[in-house]
C-alpha positions as CSV (number, residue, x, y, z in Angstrom):
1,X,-60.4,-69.5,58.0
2,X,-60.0,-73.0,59.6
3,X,-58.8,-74.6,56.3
4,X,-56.2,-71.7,55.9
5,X,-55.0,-72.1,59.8
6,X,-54.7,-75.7,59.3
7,X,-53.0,-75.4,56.5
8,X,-50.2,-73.2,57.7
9,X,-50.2,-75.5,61.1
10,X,-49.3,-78.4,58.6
11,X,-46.4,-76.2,56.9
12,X,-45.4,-75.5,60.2
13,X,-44.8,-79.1,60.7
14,X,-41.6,-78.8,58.1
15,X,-39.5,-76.2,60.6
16,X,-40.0,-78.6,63.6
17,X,-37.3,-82.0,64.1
18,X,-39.3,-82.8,67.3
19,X,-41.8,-85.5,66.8
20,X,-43.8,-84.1,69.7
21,X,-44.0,-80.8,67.9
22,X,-45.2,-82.4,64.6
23,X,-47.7,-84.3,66.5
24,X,-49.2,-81.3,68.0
25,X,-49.2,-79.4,64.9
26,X,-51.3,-82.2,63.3
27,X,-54.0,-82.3,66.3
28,X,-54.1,-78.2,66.1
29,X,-54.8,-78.9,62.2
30,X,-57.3,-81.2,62.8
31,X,-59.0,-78.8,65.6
32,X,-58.5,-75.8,63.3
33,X,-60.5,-77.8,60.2
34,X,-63.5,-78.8,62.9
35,X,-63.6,-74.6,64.4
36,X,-63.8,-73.9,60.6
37,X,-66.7,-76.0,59.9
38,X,-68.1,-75.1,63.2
39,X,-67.9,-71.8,62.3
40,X,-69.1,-71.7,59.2
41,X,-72.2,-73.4,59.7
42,X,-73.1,-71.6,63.2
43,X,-71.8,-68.0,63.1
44,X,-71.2,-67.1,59.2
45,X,-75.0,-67.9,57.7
46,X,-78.1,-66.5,58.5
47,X,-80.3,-68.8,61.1
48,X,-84.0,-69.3,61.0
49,X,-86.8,-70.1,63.4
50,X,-90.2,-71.5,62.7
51,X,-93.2,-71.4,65.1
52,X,-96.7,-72.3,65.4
53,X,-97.1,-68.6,64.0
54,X,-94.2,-67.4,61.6
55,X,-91.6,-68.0,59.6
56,X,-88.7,-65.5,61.0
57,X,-85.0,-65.5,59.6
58,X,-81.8,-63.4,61.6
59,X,-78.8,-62.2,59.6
60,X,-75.9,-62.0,61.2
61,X,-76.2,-57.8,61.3
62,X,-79.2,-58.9,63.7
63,X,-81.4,-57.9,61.0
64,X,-85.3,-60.4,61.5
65,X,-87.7,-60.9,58.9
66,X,-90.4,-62.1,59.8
67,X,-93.5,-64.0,57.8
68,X,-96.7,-64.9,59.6
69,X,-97.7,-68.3,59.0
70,X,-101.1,-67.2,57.7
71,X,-99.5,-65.3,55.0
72,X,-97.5,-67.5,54.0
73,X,-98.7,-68.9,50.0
74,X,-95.7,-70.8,48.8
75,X,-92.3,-72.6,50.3
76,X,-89.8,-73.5,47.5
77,X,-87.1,-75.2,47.9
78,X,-84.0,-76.5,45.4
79,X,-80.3,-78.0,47.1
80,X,-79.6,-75.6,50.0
81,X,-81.9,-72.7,48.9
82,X,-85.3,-71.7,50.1
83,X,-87.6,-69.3,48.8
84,X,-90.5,-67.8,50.8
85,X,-93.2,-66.1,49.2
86,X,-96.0,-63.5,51.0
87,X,-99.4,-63.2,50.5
88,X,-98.7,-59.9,48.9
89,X,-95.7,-60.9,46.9
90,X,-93.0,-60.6,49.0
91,X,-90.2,-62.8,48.7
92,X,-87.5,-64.2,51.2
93,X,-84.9,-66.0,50.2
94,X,-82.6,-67.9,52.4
95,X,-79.6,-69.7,50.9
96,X,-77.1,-71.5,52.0
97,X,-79.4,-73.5,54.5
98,X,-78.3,-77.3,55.8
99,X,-82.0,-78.1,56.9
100,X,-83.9,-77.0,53.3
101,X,-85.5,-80.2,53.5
102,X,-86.5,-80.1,57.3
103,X,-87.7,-76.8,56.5
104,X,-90.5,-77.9,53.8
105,X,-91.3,-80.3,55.9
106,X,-92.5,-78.8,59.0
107,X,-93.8,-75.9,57.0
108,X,-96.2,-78.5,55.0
109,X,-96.8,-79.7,58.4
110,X,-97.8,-76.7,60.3
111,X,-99.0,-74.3,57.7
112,X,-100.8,-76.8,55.3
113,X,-102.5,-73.8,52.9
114,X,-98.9,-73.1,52.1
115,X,-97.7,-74.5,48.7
116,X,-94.9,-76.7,49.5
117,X,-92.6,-77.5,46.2
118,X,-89.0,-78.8,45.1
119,X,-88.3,-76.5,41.8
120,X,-85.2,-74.1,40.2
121,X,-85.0,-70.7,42.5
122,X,-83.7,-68.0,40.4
123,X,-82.0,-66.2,43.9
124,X,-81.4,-62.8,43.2
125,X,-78.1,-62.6,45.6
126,X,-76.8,-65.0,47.9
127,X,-77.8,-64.4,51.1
């Protein structure tokens, strides 16, 4: 959305004669490219939160999934993709994530019997 307002801000630039005018259409380009990233990375993905006690991810539909820290086996991880896996089974897998490393991390931190790996994740959809 911010790439496509920035881009029509900078065709906009071609109707105007006034300098001022094509300034301001570059700075509301420019701001229109930062909301965009903003946005994506705050308000478009899912977000996650990690306690002393569980693993617990929120979907933007407000949706929570949560995965107690004591049932937690394994933690995978490959680029931006993170694959929890239950005691029983159950998987949860979060894509898209900026912090998959910081995520491994405090996981092999705070929930040691939890196999912490770097491998290929087969995601079934991306979520």
């Amino acid at each position: 959305m911010g790439i496509l307002m920035a881009i029509i801000l900078l065709i906009a630039i071609t109707a105007t004669t006034s300098a001022w005018w094509s300034a301001a259409f570059v700075l509301l380009a420019i701001v229109a490219l930062a909301l965009g990233w903003l946005g994506r990375r705050r308000l478009w993905i899912e977000d996650h939160v990690i306690t002393e006690t569980h693993v617990a991810l929120m979907r933007p539909d407000g949706l929570a999934v949560e995965i107690p820290l004591d049932r937690l086996i394994a933690v995978r991880r490959k680029g931006n993709a993170v694959r929890f896996t239950r005691d029983d089974g159950a998987l949860l897998d979060f894509n898209r994530n900026p912090h998959s490393k910081a995520i491994l991390r405090t996981i092999s931190q705070i929930a040691p019997s939890a196999q912490c790996t770097t491998e290929t994740i087969d995601l079934a959809c991306d979520t």
